[in-house]
C-alpha positions in Angstrom: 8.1 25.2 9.9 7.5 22.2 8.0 7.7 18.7 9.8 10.5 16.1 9.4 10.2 12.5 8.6 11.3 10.4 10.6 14.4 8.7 10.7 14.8 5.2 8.6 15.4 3.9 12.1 12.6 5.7 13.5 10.0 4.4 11.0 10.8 1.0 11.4 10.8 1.3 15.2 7.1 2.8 15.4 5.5 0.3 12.8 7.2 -3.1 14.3 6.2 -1.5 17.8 3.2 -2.9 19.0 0.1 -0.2 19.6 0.8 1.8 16.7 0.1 1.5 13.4 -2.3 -1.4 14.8 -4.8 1.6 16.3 -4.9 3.2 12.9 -4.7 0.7 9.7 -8.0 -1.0 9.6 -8.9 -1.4 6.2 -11.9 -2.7 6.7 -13.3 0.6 8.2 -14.1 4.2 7.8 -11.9 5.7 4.9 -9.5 3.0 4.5 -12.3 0.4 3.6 -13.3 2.7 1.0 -9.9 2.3 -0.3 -9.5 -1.3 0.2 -12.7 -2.2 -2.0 -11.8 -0.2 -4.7 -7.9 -1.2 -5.1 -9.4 -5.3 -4.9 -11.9 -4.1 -8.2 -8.7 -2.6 -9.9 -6.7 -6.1 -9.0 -9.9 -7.9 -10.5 -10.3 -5.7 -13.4 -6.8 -7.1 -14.7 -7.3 -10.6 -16.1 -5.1 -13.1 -14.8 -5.4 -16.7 -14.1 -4.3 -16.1 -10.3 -4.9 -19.7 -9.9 -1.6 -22.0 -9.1 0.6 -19.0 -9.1 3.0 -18.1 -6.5 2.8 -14.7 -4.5 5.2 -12.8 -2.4 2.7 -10.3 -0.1 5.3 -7.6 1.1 4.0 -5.4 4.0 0.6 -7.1 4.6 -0.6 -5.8 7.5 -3.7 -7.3 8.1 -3.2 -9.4 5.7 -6.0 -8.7 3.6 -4.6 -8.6 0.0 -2.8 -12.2 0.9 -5.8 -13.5 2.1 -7.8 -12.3 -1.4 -4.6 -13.9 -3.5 -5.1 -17.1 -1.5 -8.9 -17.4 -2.1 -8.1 -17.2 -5.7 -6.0 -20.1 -5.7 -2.4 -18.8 -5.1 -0.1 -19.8 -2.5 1.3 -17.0 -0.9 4.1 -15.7 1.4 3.3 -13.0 2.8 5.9 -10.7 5.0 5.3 -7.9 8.1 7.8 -5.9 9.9 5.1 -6.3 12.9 4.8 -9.2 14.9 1.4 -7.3 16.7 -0.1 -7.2 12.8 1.0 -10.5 11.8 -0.3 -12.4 14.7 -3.9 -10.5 14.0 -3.1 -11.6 9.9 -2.9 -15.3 10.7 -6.2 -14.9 12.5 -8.2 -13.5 9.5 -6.7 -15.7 7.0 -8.2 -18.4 9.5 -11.3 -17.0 9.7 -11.1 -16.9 5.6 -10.5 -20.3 6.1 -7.6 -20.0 3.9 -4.6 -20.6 6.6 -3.5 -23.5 4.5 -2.6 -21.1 1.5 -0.4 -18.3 3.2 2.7 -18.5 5.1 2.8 -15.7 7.7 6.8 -14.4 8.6 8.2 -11.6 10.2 10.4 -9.3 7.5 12.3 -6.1 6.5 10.9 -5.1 2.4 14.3 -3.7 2.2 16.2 -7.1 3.4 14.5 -10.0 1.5 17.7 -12.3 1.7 15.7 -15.0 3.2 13.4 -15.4 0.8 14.4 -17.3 -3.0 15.7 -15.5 -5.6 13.3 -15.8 -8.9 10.4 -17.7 -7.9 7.6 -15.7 -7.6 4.7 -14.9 -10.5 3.9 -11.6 -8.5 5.0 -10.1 -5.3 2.5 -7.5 -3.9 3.4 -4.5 -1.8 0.1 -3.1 -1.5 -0.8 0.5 0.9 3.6 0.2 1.5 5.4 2.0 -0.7 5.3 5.4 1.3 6.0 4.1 4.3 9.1 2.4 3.0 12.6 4.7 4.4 14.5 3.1 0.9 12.6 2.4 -1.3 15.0 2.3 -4.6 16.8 -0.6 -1.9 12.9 -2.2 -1.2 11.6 -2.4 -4.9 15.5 -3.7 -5.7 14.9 -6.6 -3.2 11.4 -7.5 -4.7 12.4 -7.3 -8.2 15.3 -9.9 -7.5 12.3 -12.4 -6.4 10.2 -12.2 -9.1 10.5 -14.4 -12.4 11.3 -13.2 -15.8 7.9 -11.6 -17.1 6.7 -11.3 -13.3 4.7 -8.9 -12.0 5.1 -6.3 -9.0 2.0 -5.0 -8.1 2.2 -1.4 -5.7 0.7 1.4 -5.0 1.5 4.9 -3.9 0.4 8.0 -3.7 1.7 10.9 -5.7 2.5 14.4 -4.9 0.1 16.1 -7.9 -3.2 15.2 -6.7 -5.5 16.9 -4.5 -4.4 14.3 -1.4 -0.9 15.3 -2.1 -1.9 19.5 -1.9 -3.6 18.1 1.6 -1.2 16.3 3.0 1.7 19.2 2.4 -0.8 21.8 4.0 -1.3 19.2 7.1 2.6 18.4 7.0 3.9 21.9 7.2 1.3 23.6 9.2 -2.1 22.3 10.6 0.1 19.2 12.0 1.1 21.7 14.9 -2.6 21.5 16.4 -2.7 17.7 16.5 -1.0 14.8 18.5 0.7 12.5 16.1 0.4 9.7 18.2 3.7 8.6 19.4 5.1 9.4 15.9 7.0 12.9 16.6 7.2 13.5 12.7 5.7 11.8 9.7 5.5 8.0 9.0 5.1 8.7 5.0 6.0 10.1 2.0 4.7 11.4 -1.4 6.5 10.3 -4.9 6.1 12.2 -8.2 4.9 9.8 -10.9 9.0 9.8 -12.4 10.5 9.3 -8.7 8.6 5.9 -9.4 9.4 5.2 -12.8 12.9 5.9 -12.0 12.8 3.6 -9.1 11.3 0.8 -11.2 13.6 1.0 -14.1 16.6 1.1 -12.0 15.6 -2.8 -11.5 14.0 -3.9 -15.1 10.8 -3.1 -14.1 8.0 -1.5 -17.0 5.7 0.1 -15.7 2.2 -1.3 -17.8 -0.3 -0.2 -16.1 -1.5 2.6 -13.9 -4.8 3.0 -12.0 -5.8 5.5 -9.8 -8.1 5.6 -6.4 -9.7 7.9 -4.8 -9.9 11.4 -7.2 -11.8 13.4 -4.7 -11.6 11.4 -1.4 -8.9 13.4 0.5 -9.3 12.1 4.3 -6.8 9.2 5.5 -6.1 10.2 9.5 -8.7 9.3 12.1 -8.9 12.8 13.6 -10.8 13.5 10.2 -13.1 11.0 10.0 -15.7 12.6 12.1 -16.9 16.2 12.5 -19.5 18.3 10.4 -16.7 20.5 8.5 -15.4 17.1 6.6 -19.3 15.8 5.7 -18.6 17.3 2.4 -16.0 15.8 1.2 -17.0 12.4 3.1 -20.3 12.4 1.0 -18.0 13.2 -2.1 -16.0 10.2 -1.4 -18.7 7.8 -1.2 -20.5 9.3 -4.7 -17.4 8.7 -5.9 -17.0 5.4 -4.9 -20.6 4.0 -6.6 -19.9 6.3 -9.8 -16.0 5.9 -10.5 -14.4 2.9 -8.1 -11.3 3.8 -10.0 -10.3 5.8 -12.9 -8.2 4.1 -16.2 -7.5 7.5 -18.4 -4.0 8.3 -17.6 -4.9 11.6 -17.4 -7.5 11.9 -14.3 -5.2 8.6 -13.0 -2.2 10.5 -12.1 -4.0 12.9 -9.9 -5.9 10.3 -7.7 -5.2 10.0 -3.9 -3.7 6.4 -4.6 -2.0 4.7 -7.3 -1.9 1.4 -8.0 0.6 0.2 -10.9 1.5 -3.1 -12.3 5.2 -3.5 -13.5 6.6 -6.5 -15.6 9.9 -7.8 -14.6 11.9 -7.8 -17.8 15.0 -9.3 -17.4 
């Protein structure tokens, strides 16, 4: 029997809850840093003066992508449904020595009402999308802050890729024989590469560029991060990662663990 998602509710109880998704989400470590490192080479593969501009960092966690926009010159806002994440956010970015360039807030992606309409160069929602309960509501919201000719930049991770074949086979049966801490159900989804573009052009957004993370590394949870059966694939990840940080051809793209996708606001 397959496994339910949680409830919108639900999802946005366990993440603001502290000691949650605080034990789990380090992106600089294990699997996730390989991640983390490769999504910042896409960001710096696309030219743009970052300097001056103004950033809207939606989910940030850690804040690790707000803190990279600020030490490129931007002044950012950056936005967390957890006050446990946020409070450890403000630390790094001090630690960066960037405080001065990021404003830290508590905040719902799908409720951005506090927040001014049509100001922002980019707004990021890096590592969010498929945690997001509405996310045609959430991408609406952070289309209406960007300027004309502004730029979303996301990521998610599509169903047709070998992570996606993983993560049904873990959803819908070896889930059973593991503890999902304090989740009861999943905290994420999968999107087919039109659910997105859908999503996006339902708010003038073009989709203009697609990358893709992550072709053969298949392993997010910690429960897999040890253990001689995944070596394998752990040893593939990291070939991967010195031969192909990330792949450009649409073709081998599409069927990477992660996405990442950069969408021009067009009205």
């Amino acid at each position: 029997m397959a496994m339910d998602h949680l409830q919108p509710e639900q999802i946005k109880s366990y993440f603001s809850t502290e000691k949650t998704v605080s034990q789990w989400w380090n992106p600089l470590e294990g699997l996730y840093r390989y991640h983390f490192k490769n999504l910042l080479r896409v960001i710096e593969n696309y030219v743009f003066p970052w300097k001056d501009k103004r950033v809207l960092d939606v989910g940030t966690g850690r804040g690790m992508f707000s803190i990279w926009f600020a030490g490129q010159g931007c002044q950012v806002d950056a936005l967390d449904i957890s006050s446990e994440m946020l409070h450890i956010a403000r630390k790094n970015a001090q630690t960066a020595q960037v405080q001065d360039m990021v404003s830290f807030s508590l905040g719902d992606a799908e409720d951005l009402s506090g927040l001014p309409q049509g100001v922002y160069d980019w707004v990021s929602c890096m590592c969010t999308f498929d945690h997001i309960p509405n996310l045609d509501k959430a991408v609406g919201q952070m289309a209406g802050k960007l300027k004309k000719d502004g730029y979303l930049l996301f990521t998610y991770c599509p169903t047709n890729s070998f992570h996606g074949c993983l993560f049904r086979l873990y959803a819908n049966y070896i889930s059973k024989y593991y503890k999902l801490s304090q989740e009861n159900g999943l905290i994420a989804r999968l999107y087919t590469h039109k659910e997105i573009e859908r999503i996006l052009s339902n708010h003038n957004l073009s989709l203009e560029r697609r990358y893709g993370v992550g072709l053969f590394c298949l392993l997010l949870r910690p429960e897999f991060e040890r253990g001689i059966i995944t070596a394998i694939p752990r040893g593939i990840s990291r070939l991967e990662e010195y031969l192909v940080p990330f792949y450009k051809s649409s073709f081998f793209a599409k069927r990477c663990q992660i996405i990442v996708g950069f969408a021009r606001k067009t009205k």
